[in-house]
N, C-alpha and C positions, 0 to 999 in steps of 0.2 A: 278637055272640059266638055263638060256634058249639061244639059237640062236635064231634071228628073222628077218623074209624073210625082204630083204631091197628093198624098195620104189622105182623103176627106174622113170626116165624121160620118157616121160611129163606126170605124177599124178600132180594132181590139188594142193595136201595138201604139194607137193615142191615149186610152187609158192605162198604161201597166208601167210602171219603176222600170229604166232599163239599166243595163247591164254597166258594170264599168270599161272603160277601155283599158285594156293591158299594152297592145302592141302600135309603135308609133312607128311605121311603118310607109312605103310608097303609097299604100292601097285607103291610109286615112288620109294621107295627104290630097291624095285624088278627089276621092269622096269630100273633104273640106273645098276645095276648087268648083267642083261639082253642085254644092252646097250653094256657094258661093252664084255662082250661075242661075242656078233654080231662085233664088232670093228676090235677085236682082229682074228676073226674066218676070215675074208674079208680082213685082213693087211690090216685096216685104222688105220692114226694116229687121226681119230676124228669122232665123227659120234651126228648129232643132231635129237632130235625126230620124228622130220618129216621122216625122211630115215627110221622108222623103222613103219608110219601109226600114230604117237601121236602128234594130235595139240597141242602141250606143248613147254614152253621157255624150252625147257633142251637140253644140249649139255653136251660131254664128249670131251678131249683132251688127248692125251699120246703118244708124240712123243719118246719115248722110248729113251731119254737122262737121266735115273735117276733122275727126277723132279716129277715122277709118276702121277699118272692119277687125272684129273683135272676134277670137277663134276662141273660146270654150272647152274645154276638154275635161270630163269629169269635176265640174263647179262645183261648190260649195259656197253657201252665202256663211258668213264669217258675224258681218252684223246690219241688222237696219236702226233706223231712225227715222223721225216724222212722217206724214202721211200724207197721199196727194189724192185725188180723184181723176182720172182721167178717160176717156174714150179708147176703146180696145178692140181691133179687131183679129184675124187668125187664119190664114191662107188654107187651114183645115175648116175651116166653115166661111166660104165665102156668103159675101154680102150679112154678116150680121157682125152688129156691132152692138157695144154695149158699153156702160159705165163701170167701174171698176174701179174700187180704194184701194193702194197698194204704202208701202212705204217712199216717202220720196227719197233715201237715200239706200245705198245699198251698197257692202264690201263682199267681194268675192273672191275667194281665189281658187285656180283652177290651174290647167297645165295647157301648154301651148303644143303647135302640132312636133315638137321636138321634144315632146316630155316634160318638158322645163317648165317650174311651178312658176306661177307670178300671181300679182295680189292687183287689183282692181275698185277703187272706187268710181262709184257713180252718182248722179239728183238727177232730179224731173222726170225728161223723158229718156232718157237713157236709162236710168235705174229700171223705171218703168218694165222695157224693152228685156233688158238682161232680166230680171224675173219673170215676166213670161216666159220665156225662152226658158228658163230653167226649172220653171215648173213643169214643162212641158216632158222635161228629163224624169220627171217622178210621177207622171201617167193625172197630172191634175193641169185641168184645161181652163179656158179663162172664164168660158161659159158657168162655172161653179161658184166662180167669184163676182160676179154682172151682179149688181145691185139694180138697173134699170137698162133695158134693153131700147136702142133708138133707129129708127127707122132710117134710111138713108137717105132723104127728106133734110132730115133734122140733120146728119152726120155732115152736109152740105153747109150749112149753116154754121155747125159746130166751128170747119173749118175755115169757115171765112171769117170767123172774128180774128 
């Protein structure tokens, strides 16, 4: 298991659709572990390949509500429903945060690091989480969807209610 230096804004391979995976292999499994580490070492709840240099469909999720960590492999969202507002931040741009309307719910299905397809719902902050992350897979950043940008002042506050 490794840390791995994460990707800031504006690299090239944070804006561009990446590739799909074909091979479910030691070497994704590694890289998901890897993943994994990098996440958790930077207190994100999510971090997708590109943040870490890999044109690959993979994202991880683990908002640390005891649902535990969510492996991603070439996603697709299937369907949303209603709409939340919430606070957004992105270990590719540290220290800025912003408001962000997404759907509060969301169906995904995706394949795990065995190839093996499975289907995923999510609300709140979870759904949240897993759409970022998977936007992140199709070169659109959060920064494009930030309806209002909040100082970390305010972000402080955010979180203490």
């Amino acid at each position: 298991m490794a840390v791995k230096k994460i990707v800031m804004h504006p690299a090239e391979i944070l804006e561009r659709p990446c590739k799909p995976v074909t091979s479910f292999n030691n070497k994704l499994k590694k890289l998901l572990n890897d993943m994994y580490d990098t996440m958790i070492e930077f207190d994100g709840v999510g971090l997708a390949a590109p943040q870490v240099g890999v044109d690959e469909q993979i994202a991880i999720v683990d908002i640390d509500d005891g649902s535990g960590t969510i492996e991603m492999i070439n996603p697709e969202i299937l369907e949303t429903k209603g709409e939340q507002n919430g606070v957004e931040g992105c270990l590719s741009f540290p220290g800025l945060y912003g408001e962000v309307s997404r759907p509060y719910y969301v169906k995904v299905k995706a394949q795990d690091r065995k190839g093996k397809s499975f289907t995923i719902e999510a609300e709140d902050f979870l759904a949240r989480a897993i759409q970022h992350e998977i936007d992140h897979l199709h070169g659109i950043l959060f920064t494009s969807k930030v309806t209002r940008y909040i100082d970390e002042k305010e972000l402080h506050e955010v979180e203490g209610e």
